[in-house]
C-alpha positions in Angstrom: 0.0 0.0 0.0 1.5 3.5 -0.9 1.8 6.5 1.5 3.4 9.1 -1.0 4.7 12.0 0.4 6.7 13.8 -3.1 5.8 12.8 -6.7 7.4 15.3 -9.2 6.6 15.1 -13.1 9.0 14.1 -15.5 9.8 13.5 -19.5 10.3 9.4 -19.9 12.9 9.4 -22.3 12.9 5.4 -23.2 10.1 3.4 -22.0 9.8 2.6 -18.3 7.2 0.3 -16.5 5.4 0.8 -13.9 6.7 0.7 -10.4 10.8 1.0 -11.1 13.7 2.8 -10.6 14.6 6.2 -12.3 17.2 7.7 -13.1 18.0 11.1 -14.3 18.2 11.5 -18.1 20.1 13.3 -20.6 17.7 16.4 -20.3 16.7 18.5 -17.5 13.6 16.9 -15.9 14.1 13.7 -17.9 14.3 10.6 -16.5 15.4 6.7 -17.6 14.6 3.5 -16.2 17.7 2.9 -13.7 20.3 0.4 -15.1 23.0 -0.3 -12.3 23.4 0.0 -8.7 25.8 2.8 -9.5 23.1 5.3 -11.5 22.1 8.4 -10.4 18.7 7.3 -9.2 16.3 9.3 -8.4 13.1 8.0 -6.7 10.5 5.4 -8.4 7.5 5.1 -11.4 4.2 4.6 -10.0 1.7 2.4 -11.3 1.7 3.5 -14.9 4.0 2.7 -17.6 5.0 5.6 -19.8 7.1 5.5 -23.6 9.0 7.5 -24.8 8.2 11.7 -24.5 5.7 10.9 -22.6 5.0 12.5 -19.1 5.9 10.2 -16.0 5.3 10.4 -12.0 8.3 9.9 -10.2 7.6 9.5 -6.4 11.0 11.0 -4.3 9.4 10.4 -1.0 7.7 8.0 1.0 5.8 4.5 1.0 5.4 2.9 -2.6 4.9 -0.2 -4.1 8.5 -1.4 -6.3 8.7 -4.4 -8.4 11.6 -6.7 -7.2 14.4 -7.9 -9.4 15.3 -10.7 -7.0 15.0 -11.9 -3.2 15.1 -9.1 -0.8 14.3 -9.4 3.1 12.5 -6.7 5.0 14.7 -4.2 6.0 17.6 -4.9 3.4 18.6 -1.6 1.7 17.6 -1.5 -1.6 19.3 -0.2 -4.9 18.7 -1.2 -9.0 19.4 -3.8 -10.9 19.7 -3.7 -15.2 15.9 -3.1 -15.4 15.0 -0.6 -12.9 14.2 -3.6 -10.7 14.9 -3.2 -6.6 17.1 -5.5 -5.7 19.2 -5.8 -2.4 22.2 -3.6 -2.3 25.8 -5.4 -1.8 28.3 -2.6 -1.8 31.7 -4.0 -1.6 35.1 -1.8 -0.7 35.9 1.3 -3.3 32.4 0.7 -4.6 29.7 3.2 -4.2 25.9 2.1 -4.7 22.9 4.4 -4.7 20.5 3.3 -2.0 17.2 4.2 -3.4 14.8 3.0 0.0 14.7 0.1 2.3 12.4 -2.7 1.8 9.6 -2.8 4.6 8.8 -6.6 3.3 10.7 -9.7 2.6 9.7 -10.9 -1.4 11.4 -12.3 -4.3 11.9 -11.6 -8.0 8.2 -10.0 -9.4 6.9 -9.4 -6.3 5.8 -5.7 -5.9 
């Protein structure tokens, strides 16, 4: 269940599902779907896909649903994988990762 507290508007430039993680674009206020634990991301798509140009809801801040890119256990800090998909982040020495939220339920790859 979402509790969304900051949902900005943005310019999808590719196609991005619903419910994954952004990045920023090439563009100001232009966002693509997050590729690597090491983007720039930026928050997360809500529950409608967008293609390319057209307008997309980026939520910055608070409780909202994120499909899952693989297992993740409730409180794991969370960061993207090649498809915008949460995964759990595993930061290793010399190795920054973008933490993008912290999962408040255990689920598995698919799971929202």
């Amino acid at each position: 269940m979402a509790n969304i507290e900051l949902t900005k508007s943005y310019t999808a430039e590719a196609a991005i599902p619903a419910n994954r993680i952004v990045k920023v674009g090439a563009n100001d206020y232009g966002v693509l779907l997050g590729a690597a634990a090491t983007d720039s991301l930026i928050g997360i798509s809500t529950e409608i896909d967008a293609t390319l140009g057209e307008r997309i809801d980026v939520v910055h801040s608070g409780i909202v649903d994120l499909k899952l890119g693989g297992t993740v256990a409730r409180g794991a800090l969370i960061t993207s994988d090649a498809t915008g998909q949460g995964v759990a982040a595993a930061p290793a020495q010399g190795i920054n990762h973008r933490i993008i939220g912290i999962a408040l339920t255990s689920g598995v790859a698919g799971d929202l």
